[in-house]
OpenMM code with the backbone's topology and positions (N, CA, C; nanometers):
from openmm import Vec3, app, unit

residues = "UNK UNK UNK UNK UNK UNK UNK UNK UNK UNK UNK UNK UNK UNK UNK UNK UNK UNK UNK UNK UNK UNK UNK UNK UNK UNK UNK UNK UNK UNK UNK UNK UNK UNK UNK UNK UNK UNK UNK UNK UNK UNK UNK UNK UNK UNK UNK UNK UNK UNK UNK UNK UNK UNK UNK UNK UNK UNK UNK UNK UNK UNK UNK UNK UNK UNK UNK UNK UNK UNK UNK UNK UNK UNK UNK UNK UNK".split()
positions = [
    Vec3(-4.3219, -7.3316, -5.7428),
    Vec3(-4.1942, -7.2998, -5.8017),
    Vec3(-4.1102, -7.4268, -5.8060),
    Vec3(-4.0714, -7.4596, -5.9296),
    Vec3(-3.9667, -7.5674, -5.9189),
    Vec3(-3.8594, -7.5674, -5.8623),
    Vec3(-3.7921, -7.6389, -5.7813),
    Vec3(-3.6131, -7.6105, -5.7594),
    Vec3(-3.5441, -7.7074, -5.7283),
    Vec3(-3.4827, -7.7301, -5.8030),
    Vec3(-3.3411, -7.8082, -5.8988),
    Vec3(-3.3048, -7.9037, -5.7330),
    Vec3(-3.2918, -8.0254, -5.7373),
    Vec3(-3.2575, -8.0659, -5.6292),
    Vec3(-3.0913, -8.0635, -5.6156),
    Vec3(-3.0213, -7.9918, -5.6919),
    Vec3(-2.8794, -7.9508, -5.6507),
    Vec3(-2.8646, -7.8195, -5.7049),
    Vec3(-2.9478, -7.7343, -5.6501),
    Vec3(-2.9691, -7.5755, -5.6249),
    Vec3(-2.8374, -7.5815, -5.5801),
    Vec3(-2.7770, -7.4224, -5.5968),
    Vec3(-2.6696, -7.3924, -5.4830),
    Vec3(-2.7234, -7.3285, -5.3875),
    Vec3(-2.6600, -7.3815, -5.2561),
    Vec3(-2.6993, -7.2876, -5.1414),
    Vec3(-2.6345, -7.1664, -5.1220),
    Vec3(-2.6395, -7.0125, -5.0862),
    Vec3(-2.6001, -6.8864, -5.1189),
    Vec3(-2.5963, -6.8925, -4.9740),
    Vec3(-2.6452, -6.9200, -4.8778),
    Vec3(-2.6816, -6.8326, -4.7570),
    Vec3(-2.5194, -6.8876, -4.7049),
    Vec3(-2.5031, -6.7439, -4.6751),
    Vec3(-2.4098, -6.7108, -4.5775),
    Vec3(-2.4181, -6.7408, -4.4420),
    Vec3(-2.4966, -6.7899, -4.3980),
    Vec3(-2.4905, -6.7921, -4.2289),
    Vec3(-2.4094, -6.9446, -4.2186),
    Vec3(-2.3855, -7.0271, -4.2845),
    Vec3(-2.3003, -7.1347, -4.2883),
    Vec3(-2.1494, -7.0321, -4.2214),
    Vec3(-2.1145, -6.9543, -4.2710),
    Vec3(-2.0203, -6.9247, -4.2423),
    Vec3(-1.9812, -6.8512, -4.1080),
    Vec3(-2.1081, -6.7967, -4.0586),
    Vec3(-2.1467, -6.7372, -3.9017),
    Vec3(-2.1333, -6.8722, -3.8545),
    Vec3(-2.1942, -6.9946, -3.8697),
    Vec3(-2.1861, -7.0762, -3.7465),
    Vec3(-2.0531, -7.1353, -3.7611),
    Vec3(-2.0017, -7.1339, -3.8765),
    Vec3(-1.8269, -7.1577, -3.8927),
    Vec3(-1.7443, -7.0913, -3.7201),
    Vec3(-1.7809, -6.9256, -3.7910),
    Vec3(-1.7162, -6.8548, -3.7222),
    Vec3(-1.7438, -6.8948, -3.5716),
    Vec3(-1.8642, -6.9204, -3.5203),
    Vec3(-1.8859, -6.9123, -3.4008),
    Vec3(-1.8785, -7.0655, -3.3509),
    Vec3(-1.8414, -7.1635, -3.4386),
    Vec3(-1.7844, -7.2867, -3.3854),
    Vec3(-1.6104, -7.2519, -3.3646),
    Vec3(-1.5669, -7.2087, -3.4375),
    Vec3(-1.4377, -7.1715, -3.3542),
    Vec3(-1.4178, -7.0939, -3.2775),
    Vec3(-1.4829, -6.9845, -3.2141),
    Vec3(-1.5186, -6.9359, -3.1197),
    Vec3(-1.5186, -7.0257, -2.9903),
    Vec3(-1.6096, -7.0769, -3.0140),
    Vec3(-1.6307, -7.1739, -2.8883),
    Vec3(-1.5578, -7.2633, -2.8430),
    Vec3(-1.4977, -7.2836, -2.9489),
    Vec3(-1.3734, -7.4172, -2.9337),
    Vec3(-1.2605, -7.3390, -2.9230),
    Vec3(-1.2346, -7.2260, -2.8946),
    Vec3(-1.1529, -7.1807, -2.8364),
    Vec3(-1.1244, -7.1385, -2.7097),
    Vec3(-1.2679, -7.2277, -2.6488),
    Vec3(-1.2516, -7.1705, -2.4708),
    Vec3(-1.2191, -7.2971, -2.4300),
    Vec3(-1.1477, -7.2732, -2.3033),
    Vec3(-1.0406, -7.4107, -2.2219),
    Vec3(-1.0995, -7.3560, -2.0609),
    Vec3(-1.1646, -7.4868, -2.0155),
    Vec3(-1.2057, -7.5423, -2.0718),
    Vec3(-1.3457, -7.5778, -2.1811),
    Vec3(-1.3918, -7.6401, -2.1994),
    Vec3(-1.4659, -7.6290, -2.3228),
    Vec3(-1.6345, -7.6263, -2.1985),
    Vec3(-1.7192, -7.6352, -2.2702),
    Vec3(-1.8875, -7.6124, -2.1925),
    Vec3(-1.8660, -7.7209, -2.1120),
    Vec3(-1.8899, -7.7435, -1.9974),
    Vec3(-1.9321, -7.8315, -1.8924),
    Vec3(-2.0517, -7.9444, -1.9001),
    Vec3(-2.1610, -7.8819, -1.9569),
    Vec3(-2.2610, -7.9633, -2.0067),
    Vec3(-2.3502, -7.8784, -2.1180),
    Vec3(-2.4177, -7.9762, -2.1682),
    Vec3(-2.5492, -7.8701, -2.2925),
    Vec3(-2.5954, -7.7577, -2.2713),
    Vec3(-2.6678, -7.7613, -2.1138),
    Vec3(-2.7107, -7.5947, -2.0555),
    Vec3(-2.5831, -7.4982, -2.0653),
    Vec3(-2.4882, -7.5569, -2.0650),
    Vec3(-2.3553, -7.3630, -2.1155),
    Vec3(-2.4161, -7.3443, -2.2475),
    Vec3(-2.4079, -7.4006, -2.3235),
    Vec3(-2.3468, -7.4281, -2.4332),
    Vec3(-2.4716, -7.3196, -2.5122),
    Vec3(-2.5838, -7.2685, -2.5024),
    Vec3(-2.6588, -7.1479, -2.5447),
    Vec3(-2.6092, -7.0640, -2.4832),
    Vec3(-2.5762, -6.9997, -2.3499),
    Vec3(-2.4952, -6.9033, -2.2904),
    Vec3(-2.3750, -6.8421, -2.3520),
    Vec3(-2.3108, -6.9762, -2.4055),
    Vec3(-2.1731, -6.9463, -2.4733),
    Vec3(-2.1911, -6.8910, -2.6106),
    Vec3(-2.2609, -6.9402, -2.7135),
    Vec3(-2.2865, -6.9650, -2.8393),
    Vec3(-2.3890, -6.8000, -2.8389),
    Vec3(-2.4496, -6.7458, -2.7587),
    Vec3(-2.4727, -6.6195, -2.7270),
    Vec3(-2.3689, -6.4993, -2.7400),
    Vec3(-2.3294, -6.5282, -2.5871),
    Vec3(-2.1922, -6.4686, -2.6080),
    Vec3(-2.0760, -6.4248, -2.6811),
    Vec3(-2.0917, -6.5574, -2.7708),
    Vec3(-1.9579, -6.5721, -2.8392),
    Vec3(-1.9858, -6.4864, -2.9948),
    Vec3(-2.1601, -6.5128, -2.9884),
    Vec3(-2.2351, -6.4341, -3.0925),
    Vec3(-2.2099, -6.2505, -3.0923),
    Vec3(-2.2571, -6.2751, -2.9643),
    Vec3(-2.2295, -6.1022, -2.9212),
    Vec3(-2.1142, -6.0284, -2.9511),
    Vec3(-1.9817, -6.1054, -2.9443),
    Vec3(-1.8918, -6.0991, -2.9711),
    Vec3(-1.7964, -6.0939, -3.1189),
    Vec3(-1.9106, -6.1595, -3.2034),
    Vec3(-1.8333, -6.1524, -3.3653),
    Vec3(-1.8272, -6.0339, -3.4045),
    Vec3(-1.7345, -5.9832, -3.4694),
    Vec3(-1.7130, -5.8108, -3.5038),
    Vec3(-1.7962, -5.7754, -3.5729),
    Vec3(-1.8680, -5.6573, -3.5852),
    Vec3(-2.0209, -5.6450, -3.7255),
    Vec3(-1.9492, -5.6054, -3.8312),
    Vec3(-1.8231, -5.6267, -3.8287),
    Vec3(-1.6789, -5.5794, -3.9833),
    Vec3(-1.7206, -5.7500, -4.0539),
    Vec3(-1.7190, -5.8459, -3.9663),
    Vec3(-1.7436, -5.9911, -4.0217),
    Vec3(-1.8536, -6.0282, -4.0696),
    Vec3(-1.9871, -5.9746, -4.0067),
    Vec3(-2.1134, -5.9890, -4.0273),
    Vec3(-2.1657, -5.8804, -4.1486),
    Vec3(-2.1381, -5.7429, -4.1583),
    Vec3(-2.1126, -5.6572, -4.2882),
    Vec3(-2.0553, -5.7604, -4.4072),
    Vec3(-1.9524, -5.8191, -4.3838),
    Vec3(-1.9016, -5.8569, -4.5219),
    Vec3(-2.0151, -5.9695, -4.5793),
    Vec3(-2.0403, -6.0948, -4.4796),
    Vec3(-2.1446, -6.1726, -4.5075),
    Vec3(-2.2227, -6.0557, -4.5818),
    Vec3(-2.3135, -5.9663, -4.5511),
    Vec3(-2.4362, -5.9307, -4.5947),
    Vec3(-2.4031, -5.8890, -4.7271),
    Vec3(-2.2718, -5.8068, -4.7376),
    Vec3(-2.2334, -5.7449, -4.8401),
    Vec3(-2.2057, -5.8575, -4.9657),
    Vec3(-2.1740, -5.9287, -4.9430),
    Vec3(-2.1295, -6.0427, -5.0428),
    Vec3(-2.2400, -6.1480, -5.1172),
    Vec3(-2.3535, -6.1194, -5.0783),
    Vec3(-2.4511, -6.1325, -5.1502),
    Vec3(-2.4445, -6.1385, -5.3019),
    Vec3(-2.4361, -6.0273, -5.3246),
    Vec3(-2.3856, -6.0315, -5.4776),
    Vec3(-2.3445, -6.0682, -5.5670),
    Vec3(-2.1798, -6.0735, -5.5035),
    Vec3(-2.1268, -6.1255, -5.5582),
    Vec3(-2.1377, -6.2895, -5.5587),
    Vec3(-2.2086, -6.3448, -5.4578),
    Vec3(-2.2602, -6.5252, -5.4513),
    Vec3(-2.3062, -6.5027, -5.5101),
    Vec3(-2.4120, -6.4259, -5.6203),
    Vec3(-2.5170, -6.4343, -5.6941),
    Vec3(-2.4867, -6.4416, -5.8648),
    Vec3(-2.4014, -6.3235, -5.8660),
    Vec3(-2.3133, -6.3217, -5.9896),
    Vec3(-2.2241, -6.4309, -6.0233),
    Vec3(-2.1752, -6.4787, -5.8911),
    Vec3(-2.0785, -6.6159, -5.9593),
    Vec3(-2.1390, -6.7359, -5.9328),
    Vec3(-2.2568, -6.7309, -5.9141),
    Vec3(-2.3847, -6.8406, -5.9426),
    Vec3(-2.3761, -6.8792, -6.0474),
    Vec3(-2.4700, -6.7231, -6.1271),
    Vec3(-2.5168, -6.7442, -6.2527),
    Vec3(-2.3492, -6.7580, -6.3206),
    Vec3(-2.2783, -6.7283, -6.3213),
    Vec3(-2.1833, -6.7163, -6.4288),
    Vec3(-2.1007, -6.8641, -6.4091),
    Vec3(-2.1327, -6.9573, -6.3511),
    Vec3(-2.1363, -7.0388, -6.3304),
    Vec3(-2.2609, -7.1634, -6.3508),
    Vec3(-2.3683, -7.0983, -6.3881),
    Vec3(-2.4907, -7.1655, -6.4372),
    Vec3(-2.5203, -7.2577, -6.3327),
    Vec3(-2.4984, -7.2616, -6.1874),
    Vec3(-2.5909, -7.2721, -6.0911),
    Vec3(-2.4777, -7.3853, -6.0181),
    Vec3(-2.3936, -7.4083, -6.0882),
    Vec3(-2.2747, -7.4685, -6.0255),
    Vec3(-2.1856, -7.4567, -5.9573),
    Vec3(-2.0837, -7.4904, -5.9180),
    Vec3(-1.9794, -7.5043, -5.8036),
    Vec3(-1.9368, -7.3272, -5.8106),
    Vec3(-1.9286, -7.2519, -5.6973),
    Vec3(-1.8765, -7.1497, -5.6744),
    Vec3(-1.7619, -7.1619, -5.5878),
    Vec3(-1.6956, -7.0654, -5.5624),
    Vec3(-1.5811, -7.0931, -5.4494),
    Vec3(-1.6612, -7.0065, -5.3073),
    Vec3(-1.8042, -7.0114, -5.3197),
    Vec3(-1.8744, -6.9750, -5.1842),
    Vec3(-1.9191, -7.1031, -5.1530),
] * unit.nanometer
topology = app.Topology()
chain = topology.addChain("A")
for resn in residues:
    res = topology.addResidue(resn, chain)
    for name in ("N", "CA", "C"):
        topology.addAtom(name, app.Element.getBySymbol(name[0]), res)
């Protein structure tokens, strides 16, 4: 399969690790060393509302529709 070396990327999980980098950077103080820092990033996972994680899944679509209607160019996703 060919693909365009400036494909758009659709996947939503850019926006999960968004979410869960401010998450984390919202604890004071911050990880102690590397070993927290999966504990936390767990946690903090466990913790994202599934109202936030629903919309990601749900919005599929519409990344898809304003892909094409955009002909594979700049979206506001």
């Amino acid at each position: 399969m060919l693909w365009p070396a400036n494909s758009p990327d659709l996947n939503p999980i850019e926006h999960m690790w968004d979410e869960l980098c401010r998450r984390v950077q919202q604890h004071h103080p911050p990880p102690a060393n590397l070993g927290q820092l999966p504990q936390w990033l767990q946690q903090e996972c466990n913790g994202v509302p599934r109202a936030f994680i629903s919309n990601l899944i749900h919005s599929m679509r519409q990344r898809c529709v304003e892909c094409l209607a955009h002909n594979g160019g700049h979206t506001r996703y």
